[in-house]
C-alpha positions in Angstrom: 0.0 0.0 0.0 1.6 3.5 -0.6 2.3 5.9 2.3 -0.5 8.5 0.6 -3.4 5.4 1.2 -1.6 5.0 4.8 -1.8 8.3 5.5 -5.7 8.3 4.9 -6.3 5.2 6.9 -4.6 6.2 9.4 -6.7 9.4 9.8 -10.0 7.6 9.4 -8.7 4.9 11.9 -7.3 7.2 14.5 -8.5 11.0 13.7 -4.8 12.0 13.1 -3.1 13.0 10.5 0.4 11.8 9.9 1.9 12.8 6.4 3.1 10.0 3.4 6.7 11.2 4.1 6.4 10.7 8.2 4.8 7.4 7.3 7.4 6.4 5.2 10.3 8.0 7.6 8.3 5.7 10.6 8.4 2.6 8.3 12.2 2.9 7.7 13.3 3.3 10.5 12.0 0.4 12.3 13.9 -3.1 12.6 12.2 -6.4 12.1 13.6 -9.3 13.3 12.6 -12.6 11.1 10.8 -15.2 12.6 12.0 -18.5 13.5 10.9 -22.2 14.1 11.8 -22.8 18.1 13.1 -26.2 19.0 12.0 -28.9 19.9 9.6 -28.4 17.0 11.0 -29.0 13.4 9.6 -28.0 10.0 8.2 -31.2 7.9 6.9 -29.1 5.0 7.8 -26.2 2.7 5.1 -24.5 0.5 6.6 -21.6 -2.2 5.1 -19.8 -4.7 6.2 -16.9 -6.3 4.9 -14.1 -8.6 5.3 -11.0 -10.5 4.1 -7.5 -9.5 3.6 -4.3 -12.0 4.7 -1.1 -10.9 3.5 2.5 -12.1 5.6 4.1 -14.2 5.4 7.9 -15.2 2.8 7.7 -18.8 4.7 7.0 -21.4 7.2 4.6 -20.1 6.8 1.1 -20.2 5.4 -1.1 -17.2 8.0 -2.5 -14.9 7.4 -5.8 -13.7 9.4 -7.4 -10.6 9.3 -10.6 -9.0 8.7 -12.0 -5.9 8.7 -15.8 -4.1 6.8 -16.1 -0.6 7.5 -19.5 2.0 5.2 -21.2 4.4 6.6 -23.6 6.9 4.3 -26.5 7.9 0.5 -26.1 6.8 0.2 -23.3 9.8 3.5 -22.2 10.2 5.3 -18.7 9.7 4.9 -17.4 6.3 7.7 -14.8 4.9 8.4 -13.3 1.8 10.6 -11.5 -0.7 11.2 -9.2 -3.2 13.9 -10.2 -5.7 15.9 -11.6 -3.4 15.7 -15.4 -3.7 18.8 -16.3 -1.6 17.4 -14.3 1.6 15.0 -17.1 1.2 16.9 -19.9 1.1 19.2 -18.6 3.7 16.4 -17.9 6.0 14.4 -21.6 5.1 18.1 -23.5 5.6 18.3 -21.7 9.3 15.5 -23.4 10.4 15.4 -26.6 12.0 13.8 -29.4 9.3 13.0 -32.7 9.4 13.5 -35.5 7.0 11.7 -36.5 5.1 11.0 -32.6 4.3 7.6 -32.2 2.1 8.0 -29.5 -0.6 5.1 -28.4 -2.2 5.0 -25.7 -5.3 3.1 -25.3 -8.7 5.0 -27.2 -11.0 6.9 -23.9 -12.3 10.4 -24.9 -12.9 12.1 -21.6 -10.5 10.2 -22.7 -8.0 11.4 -26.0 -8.0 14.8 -24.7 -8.4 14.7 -23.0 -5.3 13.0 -26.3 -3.5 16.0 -28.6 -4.5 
């Protein structure tokens, strides 16, 4: 969602006004830790799927399309994803603690597949 539509929510959600750029400024500055799988328990299955989003360009210019692949551990588990950055993703999936057999599920499509093996 953009900082503009943020900035209108949060006025109809709280009655104050916070500007795109202070929302944006907030939003940066914070730190998110990733989650993780806690021991004892250990992941059995990997969903991932992946797509492409279009981004707005000024008229005139082509579309820009980027991709993206999102993870699910376990049919419950934590769910992450990200934005052209496929070995974040393996790095974080390979830090968690997984059993074998581990089931992989996907969609057939061979990047995703790529990234399972």
């Amino acid at each position: 969602m953009s900082y503009a539509h943020a900035t209108e929510d949060v006025a109809l959600l709280t009655g104050v006004r916070v500007s795109a750029k202070t929302q944006q400024r907030l939003v940066q500055r914070q730190t998110f830790t990733q989650p993780t799988v806690q021991p004892p328990d250990a992941v059995n299955q990997v969903s991932l799927d992946g797509g492409q989003m279009r981004f707005v360009t000024p008229k005139g210019e082509p579309s820009e399309w980027k991709q993206y692949k999102a993870v699910r551990l376990d049919t419950d588990g934590i769910g992450m994803a990200w934005f052209q950055d496929n070995g974040a993703l393996l790095n974080w999936v390979q830090d968690q603690p997984l059993q074998s057999p581990l089931y992989c599920i996907g969609d057939g499509h061979p990047g995703i597949w790529n990234l399972l093996s």
